[in-house]
C-alpha positions as CSV (number, residue, x, y, z in Angstrom):
1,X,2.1,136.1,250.0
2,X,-0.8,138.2,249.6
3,X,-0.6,142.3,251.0
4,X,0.1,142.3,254.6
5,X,-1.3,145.6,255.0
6,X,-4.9,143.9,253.7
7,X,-4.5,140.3,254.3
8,X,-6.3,139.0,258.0
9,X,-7.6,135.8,259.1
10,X,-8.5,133.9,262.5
11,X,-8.3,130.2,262.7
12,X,-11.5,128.8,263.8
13,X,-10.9,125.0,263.9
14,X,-8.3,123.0,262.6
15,X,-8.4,123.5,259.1
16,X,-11.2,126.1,258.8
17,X,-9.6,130.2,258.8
18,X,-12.3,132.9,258.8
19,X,-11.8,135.5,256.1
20,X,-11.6,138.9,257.8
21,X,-10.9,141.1,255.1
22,X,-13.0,144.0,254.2
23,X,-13.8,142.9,250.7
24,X,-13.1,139.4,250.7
25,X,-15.1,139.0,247.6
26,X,-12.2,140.7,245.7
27,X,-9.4,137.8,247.0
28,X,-9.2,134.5,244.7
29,X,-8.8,132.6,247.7
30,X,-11.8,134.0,250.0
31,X,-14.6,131.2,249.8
32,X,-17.9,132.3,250.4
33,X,-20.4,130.6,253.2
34,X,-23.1,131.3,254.7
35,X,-23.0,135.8,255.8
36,X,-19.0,134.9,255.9
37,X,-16.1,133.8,253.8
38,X,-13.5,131.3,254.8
39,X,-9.5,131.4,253.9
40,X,-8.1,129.0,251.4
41,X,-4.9,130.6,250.7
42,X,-1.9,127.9,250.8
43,X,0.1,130.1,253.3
44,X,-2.9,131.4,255.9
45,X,-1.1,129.7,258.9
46,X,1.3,132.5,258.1
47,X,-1.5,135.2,257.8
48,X,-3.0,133.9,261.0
49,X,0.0,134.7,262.8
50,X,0.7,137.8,261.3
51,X,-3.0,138.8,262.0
52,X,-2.3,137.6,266.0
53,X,1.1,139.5,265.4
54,X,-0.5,142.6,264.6
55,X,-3.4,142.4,267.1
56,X,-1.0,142.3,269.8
57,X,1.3,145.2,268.9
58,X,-1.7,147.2,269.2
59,X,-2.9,146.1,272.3
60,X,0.2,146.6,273.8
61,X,0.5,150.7,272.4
């Protein structure tokens, strides 16, 4: 699984996820599109929920 510390993504449809790393040109599975990047990593169901994970642990401090 790629760095959880660096690793974030937002699903936008049903089997599009938006890239939302800082450099996402550096990650082998950011694909590029348009001004974004999308997320092909096998496993980014998993980083979508660890993104929403972490978004709402901060909400809530």
């Amino acid at each position: 699984m790629p760095d959880p510390d660096v690793c974030r993504a937002r699903q936008v449809q049903a089997d599009l996820y938006e890239c939302l790393v800082k450099n996402p040109h550096r990650c082998r599975y950011a694909q590029a599109y348009g001004y974004g990047f999308f997320c092909r990593h096998p496993e980014r169901k998993e980083i979508v929920a660890r993104t929403e994970a972490a978004g709402k642990q901060r909400r809530q401090k």
